[in-house]
Each structure stands twice: as C-alpha cells, then as structure tokens.
C-alpha positions in Angstrom: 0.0 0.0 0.0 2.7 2.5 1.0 4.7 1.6 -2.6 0.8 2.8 -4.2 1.1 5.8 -2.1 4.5 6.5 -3.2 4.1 6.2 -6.7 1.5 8.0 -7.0 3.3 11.1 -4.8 6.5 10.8 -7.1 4.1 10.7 -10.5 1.8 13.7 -9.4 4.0 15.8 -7.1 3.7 19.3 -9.7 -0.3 19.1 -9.3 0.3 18.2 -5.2 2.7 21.7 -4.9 0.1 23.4 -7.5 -3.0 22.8 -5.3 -1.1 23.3 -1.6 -0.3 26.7 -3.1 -3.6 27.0 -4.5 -5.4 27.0 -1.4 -2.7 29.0 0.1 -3.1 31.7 -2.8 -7.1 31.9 -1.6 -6.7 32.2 2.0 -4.3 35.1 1.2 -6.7 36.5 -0.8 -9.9 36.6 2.3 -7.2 38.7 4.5 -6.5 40.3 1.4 -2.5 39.9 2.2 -0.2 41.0 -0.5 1.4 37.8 -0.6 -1.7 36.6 -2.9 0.0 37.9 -5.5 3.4 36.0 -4.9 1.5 33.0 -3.9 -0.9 33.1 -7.1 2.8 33.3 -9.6 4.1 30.1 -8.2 0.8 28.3 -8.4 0.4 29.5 -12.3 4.3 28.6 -13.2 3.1 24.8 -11.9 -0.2 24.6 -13.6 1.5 25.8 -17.0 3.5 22.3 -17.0 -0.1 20.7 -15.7 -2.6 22.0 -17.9 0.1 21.4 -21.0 0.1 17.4 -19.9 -3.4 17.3 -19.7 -4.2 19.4 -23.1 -6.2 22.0 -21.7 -4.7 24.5 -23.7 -7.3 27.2 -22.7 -6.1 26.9 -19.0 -2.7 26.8 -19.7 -2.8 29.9 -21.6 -4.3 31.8 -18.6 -1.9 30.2 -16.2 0.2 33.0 -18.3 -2.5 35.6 -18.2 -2.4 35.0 -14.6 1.3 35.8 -14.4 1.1 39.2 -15.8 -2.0 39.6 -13.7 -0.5 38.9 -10.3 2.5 41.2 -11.0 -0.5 44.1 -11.6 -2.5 42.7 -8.7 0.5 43.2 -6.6 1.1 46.6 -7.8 -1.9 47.9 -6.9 -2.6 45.9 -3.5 1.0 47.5 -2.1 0.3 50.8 -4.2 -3.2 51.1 -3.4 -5.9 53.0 -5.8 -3.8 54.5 -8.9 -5.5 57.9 -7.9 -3.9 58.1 -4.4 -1.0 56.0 -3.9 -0.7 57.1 -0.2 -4.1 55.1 0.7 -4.5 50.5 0.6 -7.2 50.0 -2.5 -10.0 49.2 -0.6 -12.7 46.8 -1.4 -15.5 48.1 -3.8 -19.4 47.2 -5.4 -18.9 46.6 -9.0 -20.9 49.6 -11.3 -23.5 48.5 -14.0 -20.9 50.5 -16.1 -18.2 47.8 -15.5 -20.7 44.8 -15.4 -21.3 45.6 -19.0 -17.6 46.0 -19.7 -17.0 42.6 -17.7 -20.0 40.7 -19.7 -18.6 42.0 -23.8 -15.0 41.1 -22.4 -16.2 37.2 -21.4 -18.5 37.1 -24.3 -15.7 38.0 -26.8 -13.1 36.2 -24.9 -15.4 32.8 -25.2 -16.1 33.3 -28.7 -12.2 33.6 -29.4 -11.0 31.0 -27.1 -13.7 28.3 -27.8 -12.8 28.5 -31.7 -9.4 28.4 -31.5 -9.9 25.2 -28.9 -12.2 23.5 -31.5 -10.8 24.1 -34.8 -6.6 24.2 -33.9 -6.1 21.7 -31.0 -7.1 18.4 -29.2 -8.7 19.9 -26.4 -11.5 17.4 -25.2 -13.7 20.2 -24.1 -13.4 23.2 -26.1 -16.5 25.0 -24.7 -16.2 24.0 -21.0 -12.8 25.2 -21.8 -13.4 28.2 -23.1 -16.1 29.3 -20.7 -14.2 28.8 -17.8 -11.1 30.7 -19.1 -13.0 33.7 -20.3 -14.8 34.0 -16.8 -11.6 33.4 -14.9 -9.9 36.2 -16.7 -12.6 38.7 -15.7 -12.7 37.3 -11.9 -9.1 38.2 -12.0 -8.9 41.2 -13.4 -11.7 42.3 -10.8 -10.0 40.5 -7.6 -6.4 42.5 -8.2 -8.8 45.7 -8.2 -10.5 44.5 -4.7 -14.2 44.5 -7.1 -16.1 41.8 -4.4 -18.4 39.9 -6.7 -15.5 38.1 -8.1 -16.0 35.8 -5.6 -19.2 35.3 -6.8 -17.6 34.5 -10.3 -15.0 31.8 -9.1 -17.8 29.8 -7.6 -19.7 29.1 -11.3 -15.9 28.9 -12.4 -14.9 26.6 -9.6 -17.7 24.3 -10.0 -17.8 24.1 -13.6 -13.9 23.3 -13.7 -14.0 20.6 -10.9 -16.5 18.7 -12.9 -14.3 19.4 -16.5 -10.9 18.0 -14.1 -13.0 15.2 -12.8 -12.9 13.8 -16.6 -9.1 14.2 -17.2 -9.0 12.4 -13.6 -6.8 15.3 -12.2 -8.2 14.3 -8.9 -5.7 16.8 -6.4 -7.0 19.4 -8.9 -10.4 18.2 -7.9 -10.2 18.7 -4.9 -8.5 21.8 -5.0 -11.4 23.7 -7.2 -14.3 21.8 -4.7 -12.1 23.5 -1.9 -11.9 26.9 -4.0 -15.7 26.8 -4.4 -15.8 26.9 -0.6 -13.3 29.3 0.2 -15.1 31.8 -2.5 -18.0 31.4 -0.4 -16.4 32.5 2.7 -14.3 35.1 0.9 -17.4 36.8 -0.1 -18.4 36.8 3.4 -16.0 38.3 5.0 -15.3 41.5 2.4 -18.9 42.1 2.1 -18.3 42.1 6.6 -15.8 44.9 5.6 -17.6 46.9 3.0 -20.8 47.4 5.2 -18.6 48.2 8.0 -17.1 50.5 5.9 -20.4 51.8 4.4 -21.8 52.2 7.6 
C-alpha cells in the first residue's frame, strides 16, 4: 500500500505543490494579504507544465495571463488605488458600467477561445474550456482591483472546472477547485463584513 502511495506522490508531485499553493493563494486573498499575488505566480508557473500534460490549452494559456496579472494585482494591492498612492485599494461594489464592460470582455473572450480550442487543437472540451477561461480572466482582473463579486464568479468557475478535471481524472486538482468553491463562499463573506462596516 505504501509503494501505491508512493508512486503516486513521485508521478503527481507538480499538481500536489500546484493545489497546496492553491489553497494558500485563496486564504491570502480573504485577508486580502499582499502575498496573494506571490502566492498566485508560483501556483500558475506549476499549472502551466499541468494544464500542458493534460491538453487544456485554454487553462494553460491563462496560467500565463495569470502571471502578468499577479505582477499588476501586486502593484496595486502594495500601491493602493492609482489615484492616491498614499491610501490600501480598498474593497468596492462593482458599477452597471463595468458589469457591462465585464460581460462583452467574457462574451468575446469565449467566442475567441472556444474557436481556436475546437478548430486548432485536441482539447477534449473546447467549450467548458473556453467558458471557464474567459470568466476566470474577468474574476481576476476584478479581484487584483478589490471589485467583491468576483468571488461570486470563481464559484460558477470553480464548480464548472471541478467537474471538467473530474474527466481528465486530475483528482488533487479536484479537490482543489471543490475546496476553491468553498473558500469563494467565505471570501465573499467576509469583504462584504468589511464593506458594510465600511459603508456604515
């Protein structure tokens, strides 16, 4: 039993590291600590080599989105809002203005993404694919500017993923998007805490 155990450590050892920091990256991200951002790099560099052995191609190219993204994120979460540098960005509501801007961006991103996926590679699930990394690019985008419904994003994309891993039997990855789905959950919780305190 302990050789299975082994064996199965020494073969999967890059997703193990990938989901630890994983779930490190999203408890970061509820104290909103700077060391998301840090956190978040690593986990992307792993899931590059990941996604690439498992062909999706979608979620490998964001795992490079996600690199340039954490390198802003961390910009602005030590720099606070761009207007007033002296201040930490503090959590906000997201405007109808930029839910409109958010919605063209995933629309357009999922149109681009899912045809490249079905026409130009072997990606078993173009759509699922597609959808996930066009909504995980927005969530992003909105968590490194503190905008709090992201976290109600990441719980569709969490969901949707774990089921789309479940296939490719990328079981620590599983996992790690079932725990994510939690974690968004609670994350939502406690900023929304802050913002009414804040509000009040």
């Amino acid at each position: 039993m302990s050789e299975i155990v082994t064996g199965w450590l020494q073969a999967n050892y890059t997703e193990l590291a990938g989901a630890i920091l994983g779930i490190a990256y999203i408890i970061f991200s509820i104290r909103q600590n700077v060391l998301t951002w840090p956190t978040g790099l690593a986990t992307s560099l792993l899931y590059i080599v990941i996604f690439f052995q498992a062909r999706f191609y979608a979620d490998m190219g964001l795992q490079f989105y996600y690199v340039f993204i954490s390198i802003y994120g961390w910009y602005l979460w030590k720099k606070g809002k761009p207007s007033d540098h002296a201040s930490a960005l503090p959590v906000s509501r997201t405007s109808a203005t930029d839910w409109f801007r958010f919605s063209v961006a995933a629309l357009l991103l999922f149109a681009g993404i899912s045809w490249i996926l079905k026409y130009h590679t072997d990606s078993p699930v173009p759509f699922g694919d597609a959808a996930t990394t066009a909504l995980s690019i927005v969530a992003t985008y909105m968590l490194a500017r503190k905008m709090i419904e992201h976290w109600l994003i990441w719980v569709v994309v969490d969901l949707v993923s774990a089921g789309l891993y479940i296939c490719k039997g990328l079981w620590p990855t599983v996992i790690l998007f079932l725990v994510y789905t939690v974690m968004a959950i609670i994350g939502f919780r406690e900023w929304n805490r802050e913002l009414k305190n804040r509000e009040l």
